[in-house]
N, C-alpha and C positions, 0 to 999 in steps of 0.2 A: 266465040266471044273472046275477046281481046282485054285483059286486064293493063291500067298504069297505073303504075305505082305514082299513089298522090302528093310523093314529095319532091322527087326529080322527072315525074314524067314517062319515067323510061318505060318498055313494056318487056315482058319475057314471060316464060313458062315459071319463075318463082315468083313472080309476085301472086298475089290473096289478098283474100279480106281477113284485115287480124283488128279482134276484138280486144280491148282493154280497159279494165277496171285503173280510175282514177276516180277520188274525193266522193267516194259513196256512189258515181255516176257511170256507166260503160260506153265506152266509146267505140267506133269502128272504122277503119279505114284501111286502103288499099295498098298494102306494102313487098317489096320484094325483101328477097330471105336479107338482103345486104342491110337493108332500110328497119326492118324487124328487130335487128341485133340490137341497132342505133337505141330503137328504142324503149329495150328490155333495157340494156343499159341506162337509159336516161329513168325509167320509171322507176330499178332498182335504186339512182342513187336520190331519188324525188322520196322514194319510201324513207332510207337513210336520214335524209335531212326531216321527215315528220316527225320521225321516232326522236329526235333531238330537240326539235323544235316545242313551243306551246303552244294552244290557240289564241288569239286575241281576240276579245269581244269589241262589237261596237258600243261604243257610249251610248247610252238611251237618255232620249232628253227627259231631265228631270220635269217632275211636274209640280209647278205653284203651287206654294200653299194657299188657301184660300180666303180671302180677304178677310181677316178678323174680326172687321169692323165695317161693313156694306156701306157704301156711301150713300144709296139706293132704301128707301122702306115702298113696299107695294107696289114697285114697279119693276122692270128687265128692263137690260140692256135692247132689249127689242123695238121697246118703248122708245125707248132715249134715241135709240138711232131713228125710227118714224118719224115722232116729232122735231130731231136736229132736221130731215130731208123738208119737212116740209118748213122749217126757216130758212133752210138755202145754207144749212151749214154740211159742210164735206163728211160725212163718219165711215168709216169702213165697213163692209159687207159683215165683217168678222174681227174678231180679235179685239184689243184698245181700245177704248173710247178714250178721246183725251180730255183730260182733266177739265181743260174751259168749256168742252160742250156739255160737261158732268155738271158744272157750277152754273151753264147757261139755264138747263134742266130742271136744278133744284127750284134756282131765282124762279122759273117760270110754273112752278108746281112744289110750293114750300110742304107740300105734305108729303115729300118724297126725300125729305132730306131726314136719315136717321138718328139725327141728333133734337128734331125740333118736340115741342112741347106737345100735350095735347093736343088734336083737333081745334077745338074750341077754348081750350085755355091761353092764356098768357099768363106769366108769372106774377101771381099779386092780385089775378081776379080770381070769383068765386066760380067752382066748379057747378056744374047742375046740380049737385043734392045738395046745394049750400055751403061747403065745406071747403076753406080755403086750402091750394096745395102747398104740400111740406117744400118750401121752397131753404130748407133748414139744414139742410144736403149738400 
C-alpha cells in the first residue's frame, strides 16, 4: 500500500496517518514527516493565539415581550388568519398579523375586541339583574 501525503501529493516511506486534536474535535490525515512538522507548528502557534484570545458568543435573538394589552378577547391568531383566508385577505402562515386585517377582524366580530363593553351591555342600558353599569370610571 502506497500512502500520499494529502497536502502536496507526494508519496514516500515517511508519510502516515497523523491524528490531531483541534477545537475539542480529532482530526486525521495523511502526512509526510516534512508536512507533520508544518503542522505541529501551525497547531502550536493556533494553541498560542487561543490562550490569548477570548471566545465570542453569538447574539441570541431576544425575545418579545408579550403584548400587554391583547388586541384579541376569545380568540387566536389562528382564528384571525382562517377567517382573513376565507375574505381573500393575504396573512402570513406565521408570525404578524398586520394591523388592518386585526381591525378588519375586530369590525367583523365586535366581541373580540378587548376593550368592548359587555356582551350585552352598551353604556347607559340596564344590565340583566336591573342595575345600571358604573359608567362613573
Amino acid at each position: 500500500m502506497i500512502l500520499v501525503d494529502d497536502l502536496d501529493h507526494s508519496e514516500g516511506d515517511d508519510v502516515a496517518r497523523r491524528e490531531f486534536p483541534l477545537l475539542s474535535r480529532t482530526f486525521a490525515i495523511d502526512l509526510s514527516d516534512a508536512n507533520q512538522q508544518r503542522l505541529s507548528e501551525a497547531l502550536a502557534f493556533i494553541e498560542e493565539v487561543l490562550e490569548s484570545s477570548r471566545e465570542v458568543k453569538q447574539a441570541s435573538r431576544s425575545k418579545k415581550a408579550a403584548d400587554p394589552s391583547p388586541r384579541l378577547q376569545g380568540y387566536t391568531l389562528t382564528d384571525v388568519r382562517e377567517w382573513a383566508r376565507e375574505q381573500g385577505l393575504e396573512v402570513p402562515a406565521r408570525g404578524k398579523v398586520a394591523d388592518e386585517v386585526l381591525e378588519k377582524f375586530i369590525a367583523a366580530h365586535p366581541d373580540a375586541s378587548s376593550t368592548h363593553s359587555a356582551p350585552d351591555e352598551q353604556p347607559g342600558e340596564e344590565a340583566e339583574n336591573g342595575t345600571k353599569p358604573n359608567t362613573d370610571t
